[in-house]
C-alpha positions in Angstrom: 18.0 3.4 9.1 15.4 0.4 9.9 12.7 0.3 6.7 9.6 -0.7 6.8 8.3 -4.5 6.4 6.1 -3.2 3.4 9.6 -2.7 1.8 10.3 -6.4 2.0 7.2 -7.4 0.3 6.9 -5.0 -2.0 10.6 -5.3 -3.2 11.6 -8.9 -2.5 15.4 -9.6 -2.7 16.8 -12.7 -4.8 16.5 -15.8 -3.9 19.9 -16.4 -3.2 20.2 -13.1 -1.3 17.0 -14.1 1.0 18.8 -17.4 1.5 21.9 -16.3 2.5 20.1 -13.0 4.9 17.4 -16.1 6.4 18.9 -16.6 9.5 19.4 -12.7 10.0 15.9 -12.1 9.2 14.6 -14.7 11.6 16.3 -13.6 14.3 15.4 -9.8 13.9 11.8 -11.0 14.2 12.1 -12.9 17.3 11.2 -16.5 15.0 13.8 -19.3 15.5 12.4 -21.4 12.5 10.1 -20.2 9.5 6.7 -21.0 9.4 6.1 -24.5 7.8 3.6 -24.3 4.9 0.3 -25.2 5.2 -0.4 -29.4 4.5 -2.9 -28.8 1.5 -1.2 -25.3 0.4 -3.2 -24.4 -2.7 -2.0 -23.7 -6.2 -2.8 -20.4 -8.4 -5.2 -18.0 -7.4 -6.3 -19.1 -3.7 -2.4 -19.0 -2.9 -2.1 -15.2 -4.1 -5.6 -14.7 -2.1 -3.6 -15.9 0.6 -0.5 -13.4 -0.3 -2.4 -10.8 -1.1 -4.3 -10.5 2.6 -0.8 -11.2 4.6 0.6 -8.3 3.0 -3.0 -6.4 3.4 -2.6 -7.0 6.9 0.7 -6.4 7.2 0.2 -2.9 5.2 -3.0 -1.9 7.7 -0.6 -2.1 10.8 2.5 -0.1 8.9 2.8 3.3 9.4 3.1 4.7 5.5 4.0 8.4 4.2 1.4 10.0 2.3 2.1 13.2 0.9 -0.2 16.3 0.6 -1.6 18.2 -2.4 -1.6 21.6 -1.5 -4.7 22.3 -3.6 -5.5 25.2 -6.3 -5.4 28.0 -4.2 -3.1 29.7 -1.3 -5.7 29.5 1.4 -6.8 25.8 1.1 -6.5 22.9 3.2 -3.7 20.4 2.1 -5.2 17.0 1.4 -3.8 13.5 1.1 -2.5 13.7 -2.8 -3.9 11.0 -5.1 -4.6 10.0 -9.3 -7.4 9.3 -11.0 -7.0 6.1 -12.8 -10.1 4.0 -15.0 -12.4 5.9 -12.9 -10.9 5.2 -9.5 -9.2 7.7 -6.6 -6.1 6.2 -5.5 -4.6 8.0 -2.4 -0.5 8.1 -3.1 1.3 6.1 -0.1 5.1 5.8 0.4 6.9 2.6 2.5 9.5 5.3 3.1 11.2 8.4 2.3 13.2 6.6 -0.5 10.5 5.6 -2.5 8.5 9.0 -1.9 11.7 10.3 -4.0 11.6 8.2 -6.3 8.1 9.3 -6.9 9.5 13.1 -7.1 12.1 12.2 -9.8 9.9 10.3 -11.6 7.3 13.3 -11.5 9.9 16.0 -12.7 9.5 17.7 -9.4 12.8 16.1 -7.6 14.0 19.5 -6.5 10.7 20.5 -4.1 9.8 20.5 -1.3 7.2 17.6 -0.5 5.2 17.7 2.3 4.0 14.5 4.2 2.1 12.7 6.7 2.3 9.9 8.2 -0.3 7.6 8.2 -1.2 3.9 9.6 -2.3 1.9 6.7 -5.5 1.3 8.4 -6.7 4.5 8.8 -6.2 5.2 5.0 -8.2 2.4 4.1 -11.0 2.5 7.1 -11.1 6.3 7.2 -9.4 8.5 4.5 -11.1 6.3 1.2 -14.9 6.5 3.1 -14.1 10.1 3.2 -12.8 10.4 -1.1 -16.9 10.3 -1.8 -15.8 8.6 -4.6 -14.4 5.1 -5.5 -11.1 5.0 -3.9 -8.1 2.6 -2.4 -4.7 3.1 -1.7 -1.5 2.7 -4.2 1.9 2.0 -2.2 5.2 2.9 -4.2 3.4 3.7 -7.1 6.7 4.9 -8.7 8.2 1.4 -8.2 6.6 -0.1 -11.2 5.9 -4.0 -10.2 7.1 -3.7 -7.0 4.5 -1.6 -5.8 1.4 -2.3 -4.6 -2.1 -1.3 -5.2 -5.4 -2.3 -3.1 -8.1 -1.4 -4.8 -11.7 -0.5 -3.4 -13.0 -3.7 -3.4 -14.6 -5.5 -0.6 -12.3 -6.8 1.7 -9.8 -4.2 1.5 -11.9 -1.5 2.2 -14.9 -0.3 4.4 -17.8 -2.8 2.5 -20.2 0.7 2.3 -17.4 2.4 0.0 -15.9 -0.9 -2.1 -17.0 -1.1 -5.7 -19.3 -4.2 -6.5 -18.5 -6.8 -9.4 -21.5 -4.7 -11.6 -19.4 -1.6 -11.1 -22.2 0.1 -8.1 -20.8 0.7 -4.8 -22.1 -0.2 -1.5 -24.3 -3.2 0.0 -26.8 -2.3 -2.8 -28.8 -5.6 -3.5 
């Protein structure tokens, strides 16, 4: 079974595995040479700026599994499941069926049934965290521990009318 991309970022192999799988890799993406780095490649934080919106991007155009809280009651409309964390809505997102699982074991609840959607990355983001009413972003693989991913409401990485400001205040408010 192909996985997704976000599955290579978010749980890198070691170095001497990615050496050894390079050529492999290249090929399945149609490159014959990896990119070269940049001349004046910054150190530190502008080089995980830089990280950070490749795999942004690269999350916005993969289609992700998000599975749905069937709410309190019997007759209510599933919605996209999410935590509460420091104040903050994070909609649950899975890279694949795999880590969804792992999510279930780690919950307890390995034995249900969990529903699902699937979801471009974008939409979440664009659509589904405007919609929370409240701050919101998007954790991927949250049962992976560091090899998830989390992109927080913050402008950038989500609609600027909904990202939360540096004084804590959402919106364009000036």
């Amino acid at each position: 079974m192909r996985r997704s991309r976000l599955y290579d970022y978010t749980h890198p192999a070691p170095a001497e595995q990615r050496d050894a799988t390079a050529p492999k890799e290249r090929e399945d993406t149609g490159l014959s040479e990896p990119a070269a780095p940049l001349p004046d490649a910054p150190d530190g934080a502008e080089r995980r700026r830089r990280e950070f919106a490749v795999l942004l991007g690269e999350f916005r155009r993969t289609p992700v599994l998000v599975p749905l809280d069937d709410g309190p009651g019997p007759d209510s409309e599933p919605g996209l499941l999410t935590a509460d964390f420091n104040g903050v809505r994070f909609i649950l997102a899975f890279s694949d069926e795999q880590a969804l699982a792992r999510y279930a074991i780690a919950r307890g609840e390995g034995a249900r049934e969990w529903r699902y959607q699937t979801v471009l990355g974008a939409r979440l983001l664009d659509a589904a965290v405007p919609a929370a009413g409240v701050p919101c972003g998007v954790a991927l693989d949250c049962a992976d521990g560091e090899q998830g991913m989390v992109f927080p409401p913050v402008r950038g990485v989500v609609p600027d009318a909904v990202a939360v400001s540096a004084d804590g205040g959402a919106g364009d408010e000036e």
